[in-house]
N, C-alpha and C positions, 0 to 999 in steps of 0.2 A: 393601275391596279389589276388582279386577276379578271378576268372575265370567265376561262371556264377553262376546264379541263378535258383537252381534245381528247387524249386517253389515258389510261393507263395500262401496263403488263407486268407479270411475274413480281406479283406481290404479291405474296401470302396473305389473310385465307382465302378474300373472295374479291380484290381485286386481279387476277388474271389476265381479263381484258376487257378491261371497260373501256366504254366510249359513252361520249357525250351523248343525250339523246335529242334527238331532232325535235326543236317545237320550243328545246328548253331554254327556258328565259336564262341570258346570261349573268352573273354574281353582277350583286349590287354594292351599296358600301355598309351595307348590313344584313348581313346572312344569315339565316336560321337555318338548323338542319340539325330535323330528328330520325330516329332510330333507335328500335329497340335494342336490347344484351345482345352481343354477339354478330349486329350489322354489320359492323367494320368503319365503325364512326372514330371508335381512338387508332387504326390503323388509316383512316385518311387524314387523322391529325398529326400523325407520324410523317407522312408525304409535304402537308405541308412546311415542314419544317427542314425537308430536303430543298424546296425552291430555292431559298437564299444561296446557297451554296453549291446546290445543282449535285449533292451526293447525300446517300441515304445509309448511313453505315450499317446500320442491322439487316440490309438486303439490299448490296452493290450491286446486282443484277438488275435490279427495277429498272421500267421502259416510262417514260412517260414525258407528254407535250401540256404544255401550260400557254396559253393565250393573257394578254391584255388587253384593256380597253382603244390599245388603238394598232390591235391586231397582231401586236408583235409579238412570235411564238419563242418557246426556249424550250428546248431538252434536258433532260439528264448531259449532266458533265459542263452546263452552262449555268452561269448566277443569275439569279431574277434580278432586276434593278432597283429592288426595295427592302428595306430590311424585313424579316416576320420574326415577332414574340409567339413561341406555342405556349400554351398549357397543357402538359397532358403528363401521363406517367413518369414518362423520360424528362420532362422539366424537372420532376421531383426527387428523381433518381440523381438526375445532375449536378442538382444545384442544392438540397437540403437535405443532407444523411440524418434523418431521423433518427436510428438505431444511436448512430456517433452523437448526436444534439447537437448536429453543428449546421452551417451553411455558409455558402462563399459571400466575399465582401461587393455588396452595393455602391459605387462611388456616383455623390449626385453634383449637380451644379448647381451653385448656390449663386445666380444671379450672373451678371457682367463680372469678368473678371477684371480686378484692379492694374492696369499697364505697369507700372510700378512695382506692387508686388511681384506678378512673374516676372519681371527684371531682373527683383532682387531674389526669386528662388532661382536664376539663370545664372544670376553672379555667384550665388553662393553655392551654388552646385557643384559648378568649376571648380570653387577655392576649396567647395570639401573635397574633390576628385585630386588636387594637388597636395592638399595637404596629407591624405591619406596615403598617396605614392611616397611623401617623405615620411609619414611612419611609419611604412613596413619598411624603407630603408632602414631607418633607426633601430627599427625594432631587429629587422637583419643583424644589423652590428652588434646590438649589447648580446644578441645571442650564440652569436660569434664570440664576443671574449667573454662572456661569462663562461662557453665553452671551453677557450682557452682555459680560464682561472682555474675551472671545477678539473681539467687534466691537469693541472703543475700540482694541485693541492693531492690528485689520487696518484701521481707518480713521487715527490717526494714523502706520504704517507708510507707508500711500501719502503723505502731506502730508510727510513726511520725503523720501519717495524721488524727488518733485517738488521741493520747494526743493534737495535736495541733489546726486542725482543726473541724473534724466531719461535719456533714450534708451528705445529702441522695448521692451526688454527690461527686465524691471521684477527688480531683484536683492536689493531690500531689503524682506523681509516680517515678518509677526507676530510670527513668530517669533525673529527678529533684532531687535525691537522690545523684545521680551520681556526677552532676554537683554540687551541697554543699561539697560534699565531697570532690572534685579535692582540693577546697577551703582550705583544714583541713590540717593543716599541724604538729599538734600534739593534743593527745586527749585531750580535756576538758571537763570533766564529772562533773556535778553538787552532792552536799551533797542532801541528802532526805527535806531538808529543803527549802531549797532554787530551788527545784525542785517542788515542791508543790504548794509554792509561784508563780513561772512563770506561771504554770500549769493556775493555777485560774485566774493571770492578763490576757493570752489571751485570755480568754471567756468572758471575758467583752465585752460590747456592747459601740458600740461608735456612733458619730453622726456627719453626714459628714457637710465641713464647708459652709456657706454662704456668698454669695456676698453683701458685704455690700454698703450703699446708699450713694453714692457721694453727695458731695453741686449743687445745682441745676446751671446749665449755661445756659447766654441766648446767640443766635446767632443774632448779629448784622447785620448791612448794610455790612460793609465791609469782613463778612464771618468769623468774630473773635466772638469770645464765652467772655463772662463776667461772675462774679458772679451776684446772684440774688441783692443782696444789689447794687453791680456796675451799675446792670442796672437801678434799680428803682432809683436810686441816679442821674443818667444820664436822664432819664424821667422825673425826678421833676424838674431839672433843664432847661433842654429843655422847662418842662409845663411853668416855673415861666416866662421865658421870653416869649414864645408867646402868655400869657394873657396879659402882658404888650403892646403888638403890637395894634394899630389902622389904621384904612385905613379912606381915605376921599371919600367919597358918597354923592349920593342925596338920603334923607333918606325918606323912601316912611312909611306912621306912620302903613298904617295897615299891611304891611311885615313887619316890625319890629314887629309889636306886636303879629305876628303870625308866630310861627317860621314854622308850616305844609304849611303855603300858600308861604310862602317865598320860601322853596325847592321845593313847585311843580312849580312854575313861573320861578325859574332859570334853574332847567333841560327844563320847556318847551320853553324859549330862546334859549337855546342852538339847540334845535329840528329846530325852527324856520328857526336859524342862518346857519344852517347846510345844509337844503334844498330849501334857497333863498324865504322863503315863504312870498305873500305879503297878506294874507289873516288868520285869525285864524283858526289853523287846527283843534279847537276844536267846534267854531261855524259856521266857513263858510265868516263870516265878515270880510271885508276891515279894516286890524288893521291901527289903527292914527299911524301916523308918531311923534306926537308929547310923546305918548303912550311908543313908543319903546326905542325912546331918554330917556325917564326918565328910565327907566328899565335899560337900559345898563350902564348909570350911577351909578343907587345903585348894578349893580354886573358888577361892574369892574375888571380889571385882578389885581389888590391887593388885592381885597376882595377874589377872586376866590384862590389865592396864600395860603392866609393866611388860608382858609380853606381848602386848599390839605394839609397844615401841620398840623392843628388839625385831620383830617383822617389820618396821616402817624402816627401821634404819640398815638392816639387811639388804633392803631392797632400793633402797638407794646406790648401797656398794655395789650392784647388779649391774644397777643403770653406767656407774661408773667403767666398771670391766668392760659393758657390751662397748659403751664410746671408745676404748681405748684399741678393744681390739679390731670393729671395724677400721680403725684407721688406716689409709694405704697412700703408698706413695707414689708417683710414677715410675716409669720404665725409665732404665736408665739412657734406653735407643733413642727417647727424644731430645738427649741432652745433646749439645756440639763435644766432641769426639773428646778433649781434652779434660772437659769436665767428669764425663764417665765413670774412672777409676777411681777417683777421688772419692765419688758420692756412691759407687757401689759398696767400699769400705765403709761408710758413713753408714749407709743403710743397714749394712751387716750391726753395727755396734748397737743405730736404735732398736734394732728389731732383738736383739740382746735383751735391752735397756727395760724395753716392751713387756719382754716373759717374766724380768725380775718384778714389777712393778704391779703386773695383773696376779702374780703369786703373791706377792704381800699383799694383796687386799682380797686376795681369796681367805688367808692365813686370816687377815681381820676379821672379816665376815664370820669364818667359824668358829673366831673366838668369842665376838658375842652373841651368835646363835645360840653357843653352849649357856648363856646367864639363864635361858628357858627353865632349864632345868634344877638351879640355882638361886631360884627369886627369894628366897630367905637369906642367901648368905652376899656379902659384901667381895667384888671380886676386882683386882689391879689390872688391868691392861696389860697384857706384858708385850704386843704385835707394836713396832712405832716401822711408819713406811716413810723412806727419802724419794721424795720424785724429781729432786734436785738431774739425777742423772737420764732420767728419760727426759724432763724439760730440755734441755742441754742438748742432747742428743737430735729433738725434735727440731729445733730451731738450726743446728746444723744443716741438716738438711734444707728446712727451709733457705739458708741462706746462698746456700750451692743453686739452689733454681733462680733464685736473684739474681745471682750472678750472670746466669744464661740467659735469663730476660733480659738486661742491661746490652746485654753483647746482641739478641737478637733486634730491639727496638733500635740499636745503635747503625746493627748493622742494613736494615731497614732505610734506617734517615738518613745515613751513607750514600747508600745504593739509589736513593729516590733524586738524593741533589747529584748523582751523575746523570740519572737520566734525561733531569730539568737540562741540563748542562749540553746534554747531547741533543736533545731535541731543540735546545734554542741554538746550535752551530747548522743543524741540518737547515731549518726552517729558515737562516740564516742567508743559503745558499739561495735561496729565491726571494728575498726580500724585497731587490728595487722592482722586479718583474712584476710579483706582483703588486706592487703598490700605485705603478702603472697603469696597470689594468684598472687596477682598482680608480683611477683616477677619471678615468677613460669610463669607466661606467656608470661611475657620478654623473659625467657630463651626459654621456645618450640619456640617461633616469631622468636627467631637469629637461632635457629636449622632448622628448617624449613627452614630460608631462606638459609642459606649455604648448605643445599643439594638441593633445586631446582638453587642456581645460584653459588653454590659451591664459593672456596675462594683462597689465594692463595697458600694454597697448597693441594686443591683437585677441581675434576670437580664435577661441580651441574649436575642433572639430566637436564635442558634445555644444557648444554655443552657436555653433554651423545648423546643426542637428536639430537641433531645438529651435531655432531661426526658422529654418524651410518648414519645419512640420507646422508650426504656426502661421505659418503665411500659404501652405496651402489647406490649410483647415479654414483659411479666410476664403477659396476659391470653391474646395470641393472637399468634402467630405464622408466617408463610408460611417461618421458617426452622427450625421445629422440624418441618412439613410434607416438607421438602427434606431435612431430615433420616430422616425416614421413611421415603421413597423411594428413597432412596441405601442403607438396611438392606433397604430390598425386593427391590430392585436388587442387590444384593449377595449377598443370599438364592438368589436366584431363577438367576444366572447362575453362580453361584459363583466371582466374581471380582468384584474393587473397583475396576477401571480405566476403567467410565462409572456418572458422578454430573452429579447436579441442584447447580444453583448458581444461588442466589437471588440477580437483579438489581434495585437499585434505581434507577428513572427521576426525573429533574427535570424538574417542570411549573411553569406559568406558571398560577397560581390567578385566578378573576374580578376579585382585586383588583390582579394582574399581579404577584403575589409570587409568587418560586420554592418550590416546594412538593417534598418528597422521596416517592413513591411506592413500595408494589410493582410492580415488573414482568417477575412471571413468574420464569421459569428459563432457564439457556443448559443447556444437554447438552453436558458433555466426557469427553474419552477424555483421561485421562492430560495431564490440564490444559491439551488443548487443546480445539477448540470439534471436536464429535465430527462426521465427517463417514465415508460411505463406510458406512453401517453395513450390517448383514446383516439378512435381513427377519428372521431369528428375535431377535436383537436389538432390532429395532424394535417388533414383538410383546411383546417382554416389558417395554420402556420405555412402553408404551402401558396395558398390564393393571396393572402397578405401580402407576402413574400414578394408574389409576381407580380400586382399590382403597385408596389414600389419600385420595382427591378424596370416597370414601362419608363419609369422616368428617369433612366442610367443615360448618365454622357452620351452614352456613344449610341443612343436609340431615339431617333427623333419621332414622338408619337404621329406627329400631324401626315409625316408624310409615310410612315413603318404602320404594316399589319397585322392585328391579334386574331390568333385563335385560340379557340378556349375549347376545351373537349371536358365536359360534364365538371362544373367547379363543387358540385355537390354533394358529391359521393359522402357516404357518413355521416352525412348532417341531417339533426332532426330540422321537424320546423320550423323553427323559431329562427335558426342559424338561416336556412335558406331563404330566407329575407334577407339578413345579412350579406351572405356572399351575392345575391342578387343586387343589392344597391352600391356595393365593390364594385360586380365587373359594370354597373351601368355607368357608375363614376371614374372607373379608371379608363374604360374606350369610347367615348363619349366624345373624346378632339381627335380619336384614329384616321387615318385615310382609309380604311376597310378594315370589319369584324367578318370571323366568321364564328359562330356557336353552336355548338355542338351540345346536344342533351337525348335521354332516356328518359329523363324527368316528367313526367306530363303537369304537376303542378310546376312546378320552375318552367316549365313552355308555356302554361300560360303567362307567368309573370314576365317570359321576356313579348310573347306577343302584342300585350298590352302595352306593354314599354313601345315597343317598334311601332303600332298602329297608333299611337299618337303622339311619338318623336320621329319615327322615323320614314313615315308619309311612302313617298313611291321611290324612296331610296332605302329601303327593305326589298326583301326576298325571302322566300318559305321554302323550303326544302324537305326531300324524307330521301334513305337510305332505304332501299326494299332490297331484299335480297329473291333469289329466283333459282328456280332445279333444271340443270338439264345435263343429260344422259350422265346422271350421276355425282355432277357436282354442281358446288353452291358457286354464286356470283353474287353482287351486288351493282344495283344501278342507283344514279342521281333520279328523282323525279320532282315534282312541285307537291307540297306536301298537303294530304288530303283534307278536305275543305269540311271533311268532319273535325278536324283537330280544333279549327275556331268556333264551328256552333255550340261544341259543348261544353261545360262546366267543367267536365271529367271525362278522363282517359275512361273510366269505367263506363260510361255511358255510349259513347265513341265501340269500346269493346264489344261491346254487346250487341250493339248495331252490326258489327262485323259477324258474328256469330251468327246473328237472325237471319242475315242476308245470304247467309253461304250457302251455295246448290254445287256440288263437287260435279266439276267436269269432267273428272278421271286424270286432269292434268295434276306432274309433282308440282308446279310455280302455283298455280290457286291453293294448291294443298301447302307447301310447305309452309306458309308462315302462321296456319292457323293453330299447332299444339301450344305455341306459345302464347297466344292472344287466349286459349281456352286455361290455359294456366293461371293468367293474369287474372281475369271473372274469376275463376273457382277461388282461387286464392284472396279479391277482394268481397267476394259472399262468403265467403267461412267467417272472414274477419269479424265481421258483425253479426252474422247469425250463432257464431259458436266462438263467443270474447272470451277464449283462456288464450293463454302462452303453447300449447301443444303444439304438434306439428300439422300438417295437413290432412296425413293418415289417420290419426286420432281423432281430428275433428268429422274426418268422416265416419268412423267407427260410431262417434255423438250422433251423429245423423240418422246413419241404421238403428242406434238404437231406439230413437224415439219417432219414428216414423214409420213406413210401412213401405216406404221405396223400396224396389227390387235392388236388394244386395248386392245380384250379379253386375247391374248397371253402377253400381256406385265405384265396385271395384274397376272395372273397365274404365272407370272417368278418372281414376287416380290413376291407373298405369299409362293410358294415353297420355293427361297432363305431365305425369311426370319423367317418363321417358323420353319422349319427342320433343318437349322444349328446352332440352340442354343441347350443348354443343357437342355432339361425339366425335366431329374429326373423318366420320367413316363417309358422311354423306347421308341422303331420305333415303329407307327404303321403298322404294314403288313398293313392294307387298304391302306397304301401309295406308294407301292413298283410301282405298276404298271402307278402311274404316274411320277415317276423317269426318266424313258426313252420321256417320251415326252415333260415334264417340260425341260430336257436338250435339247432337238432337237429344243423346242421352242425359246431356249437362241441362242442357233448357229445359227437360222434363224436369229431370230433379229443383232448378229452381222453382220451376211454376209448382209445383206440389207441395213441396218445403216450405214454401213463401209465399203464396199465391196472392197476397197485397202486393208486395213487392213486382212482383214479374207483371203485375197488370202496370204497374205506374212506370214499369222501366220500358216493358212496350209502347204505351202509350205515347211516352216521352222523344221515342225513336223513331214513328211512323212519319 
């Protein structure tokens, strides 16, 4: 085991050069050693953890001799002959990426291993390492001719898409090659003759078909559609009867002989009739009564009858015109060349045919508009319209675009069965080769799959796989590990809502086989991946952690040494019981502890612990640091025998306080602004119980007391200037206020508190 540490050099910050000191008792198999912030307790936890290996990688330059118990020394660039477990920053850094919620995998030993079992993960190891060599063979090959296949299929695509198609855009690929082919089910290869022939029929040009032009329909009252002949047949006959209709009137001669004065006199009755008028709206006069009587008589409600059904049926003939003459036909440029001349003369006749047909139902329409004017007298039709010749005409034409359709659909299904033709000759020309192939990669597909899922009578490599991981799940496991620390975890926080979960990683082995790994653990809270945590959380997932990681394969506690550098940081106190009954139970069978703490209540819990378990095979220690010509050091010494009389660091503090008489040296002066920080900060705690800072609470102080002000400010800028770490060094200009800044602070208590400071003096005499 260690015995002591002859020296050390060129460590940052305040190992430099230290040496053992004469007198001092050498390390036991249970080591205490304390030290305030900023001693250099987690930098000689740091050293420790170079012994094993004999290098310090965050300062390859460090010098330093390590002794054991039976004198035998080692240096830097030498291994100690024991393993050591540290805890400290760098364990945590290492080994559990809080931010990521992850950490590396744990493998433990689960008892004797079974002779047998690792036989058969030895045997089956081999057989997977063999069988895997013949899959990437296999796997080689099918990738090999599928590569073949995937080129014969993209070079006779192009020699297709050239005889067949061409243009700048290439539409016919491998894959469309593929798919013809599936089709082929023995070769049909065309003679030179007949290949030539195809060749030429599909670069002909074709011309796609047209909609050809229905018989015209009209829509009726009742929402029914007629033909054009049905309706105008229906309209003439309609017409012939309501020229025959008459009404009886009083016939006024000059409305009758004027059919414009007529319609402006009956719509201007109706104006009249409408808004009670008893004057003419047009002159202003008293219209006669005898005036109006006659008016209403020659437009009576059968005269008015008879002419809403000359405007209903007017406007039917409208609806017929506008059908007929929107009608169009196409261009004769979509026709095939032949058809052309034929159906431009056609078109000429309908469009003839057209203007006679929309004239005679113009002619009709005016002939029974005129009955308006005529509703007394009985009048003949004399307008009779043939649409025999615009039908005729129309379907002409239609029948010329039939034709062209015929020719285009014909020529279409033509052209399609040459190209089926020509593509099943090409695809032809490769047919045994690939069938080959194809036969050939049936065979590697069934090889392949019976060594990854094997058959029955051998195992696949996934039944290999599955084999080993279960027979070493029987020897050692990273999840019975994960399982420990999740009961640690559980323990320690008294709650089960963050657990370790063992990941397995897929790697790429040197034979480029996929291989299943450990990898580590993810960290969740309530199954998710745990993020946000509190540092005392992270404190306790980190000491858990290590206190299961002591009992990894490859660390034999009994004869391997821990140190532990502060497990507490974070933790209230309720936890610090917790992590204290951790490390007591996790180093408890070590060959040497060393512990490390700032704690003063966790110093006493371990001192208690050690003075009656650990009798005269303990050791007490402290870390003192010391000034000279400017800079800081630190030395090992036995650790002050006030630390076990008192109850509390506070008590212990204040003794230090009472007792100081400055010699003018910086090493009596340096350590005390931080011991004056420590009292001031645990008398505010309870004389002034809010959450404030320390300036506030002294601010509460002045206020309600009559302390000199000046003295209170000087006790805060001393405390709080001088017990942090600056980096620069003590200034000597300060040494001489040392002793008065503390006499200041002891005033202020005894005054502020004068029960208090008598029972704390009393206590320390």
């Amino acid at each position: 085991m260690i015995s002591k540490i002859n020296k050390i050099k060129k460590l940052p910050l305040v190992f430099n050069d230290f040496r053992w000191k004469s007198g001092l008792p050498p390390f036991k198999t249970y080591n205490l050693i304390y030290g305030w912030n900023g001693t250099g307790k987690t930098t000689l936890s740091r050293l420790f953890g170079a012994f094993e290996h004999g290098t310090l990688n965050s300062c390859p330059e460090v010098e330093y001799e390590i002794e054991d118990n039976s004198s035998l020394k080692y240096m830097q660039g030498e291994a100690f002959n024991k393993k050591i477990r540290v805890f400290n920053k760098n364990y945590i850094d290492n080994n559990i990426r809080i931010q990521d919620s992850k950490a590396k995998a744990i493998t433990l030993i689960l008892g004797d291993a079974n002779k047998e079992v690792v036989e058969q993960i030895e045997s089956d190891e081999k057989e997977l390492e063999n069988k895997n060599l013949e899959l990437k063979k296999f796997n080689d090959l099918l990738e090999q001719q599928n590569k073949t296949k995937n080129k014969t299929f993209t070079e006779i695509a192009k020699t297709i898409y050239v005889a067949i198609m061409g243009g700048a855009i290439r539409t016919y690929r491998k894959d469309n090659a593929e798919s013809d082919f599936a089709s082929l089910s023995q070769k049909l290869l065309l003679v030179d003759e007949e290949l030539n022939t195809l060749s030429i029929a599909v670069k002909q040009n074709s011309k796609p078909q047209i909609e050809t032009i229905k018989d015209i329909e009209i829509e009726i009252d009742n929402n029914k559609k007629k033909s054009l002949a049905e309706a105008l047949i229906e309209n003439i006959s309609d017409a012939k009867a309501l020229l025959l209709q008459t009404v009886e009137s009083q016939v006024i001669d000059r409305l009758k002989d004027n059919q414009d004065i007529s319609d402006w006199i009956e719509s201007g009755l109706a104006i009249h009739t409408k808004h009670s008028s008893s004057t003419c709206e047009f002159c202003g006069q008293t219209l006669p009564k005898d005036r109006l009587s006659e008016l209403l008589e020659h437009f009576n409600d059968a005269d008015k009858k008879l002419k809403e059904d000359v405007d209903h049926l007017a406007a039917s003939c409208e609806k017929i015109i506008h059908s007929i003459e929107t009608l169009k036909y196409p261009d004769k440029s979509r026709l095939f060349d032949e058809l052309q001349e034929d159906y431009e003369s056609k078109c000429d006749s309908f469009d003839q045919n057209k203007d006679a047909i929309v004239g005679a139902i113009k002619g009709f329409k005016d002939e029974i508009a005129g009955k308006k004017a005529k509703t007394t007298e009985a009048i003949t039709l004399s307008v009779d319209i043939d649409t025999q010749p615009f039908t005729v005409s129309l379907r002409i034409i239609s029948s010329i675009l039939e034709t062209h359709n015929k020719k285009s659909a014909d020529f279409e299904n033509e052209k399609s069965k040459a190209v089926k033709k020509l593509k099943e000759h090409y695809l032809s020309t490769i047919f045994d080769e690939v069938k080959a192939l194809e036969e050939e990669i049936k065979n590697l597909t069934e090889a392949i799959n019976k060594l990854q899922n094997g058959d029955a009578t051998s195992i696949g490599i996934k039944g290999l796989r599955k084999r080993i991981s279960e027979n070493q799940a029987k020897i050692s496991s990273t999840r019975k590990a994960c399982e420990d620390i999740n009961k640690g975890l559980e323990t320690f926080l008294c709650r089960n809502e963050l657990v370790f979960e063992p990941q397995i990683k897929t790697i790429v082995d040197e034979n480029g086989q996929k291989k299943e790994i450990d990898d580590g653990y993810l960290i969740k809270r309530n199954g998710e991946l745990a993020d946000n945590l509190s540092e005392g959380e992270k404190t306790a997932i980190a000491f858990v952690y290590f206190t299961i990681h002591l009992k990894e394969q490859d660390f034999d506690l009994k004869s391997g040494i821990v140190v532990v550098d502060d497990p507490i940081s974070s933790l209230d106190s309720a936890s610090l019981f917790q992590a204290f009954a951790f490390l007591k139970n996790a180093v408890k069978e070590a060959a040497q502890v060393f512990i490390l703490t700032h704690n003063f209540e966790f110093l006493k819990l371990v001192i208690n612990w050690l003075k009656h378990d650990g009798g005269n095979k303990a050791g007490y220690y402290m870390i003192k640091n010391c000034h000279d010509n400017g800079c800081r050091s630190a030395e090992l010494d036995l650790m002050d025998k006030e630390l076990y009389k008192y109850e509390s660091e506070y008590h212990y503090l204040f003794k230090k306080l009472k007792e100081f008489r400055s010699d003018g040296t910086i090493a009596q002066s340096y350590p005390i602004p931080n011991i004056a920080r420590k009292v001031l900060d645990t008398f505010l705690l309870f004389r002034v119980p809010t959450g404030v800072s320390p300036y506030k609470k002294l601010e509460k102080i002045k206020e309600t007391t009559s302390f000199d002000e000046n003295k209170l400010a000087a006790i805060y800028k001393f405390t709080n200037d001088q017990s942090h770490i600056t980096g620069s060094g003590f200034d000597p200009a300060l040494v001489p206020e040392t002793q008065k800044n503390v006499q200041y602070l002891l005033e202020m208590i005894k005054e502020v508190f004068p029960e208090h400071y008598k029972l704390l003096d009393e206590s320390t005499n």
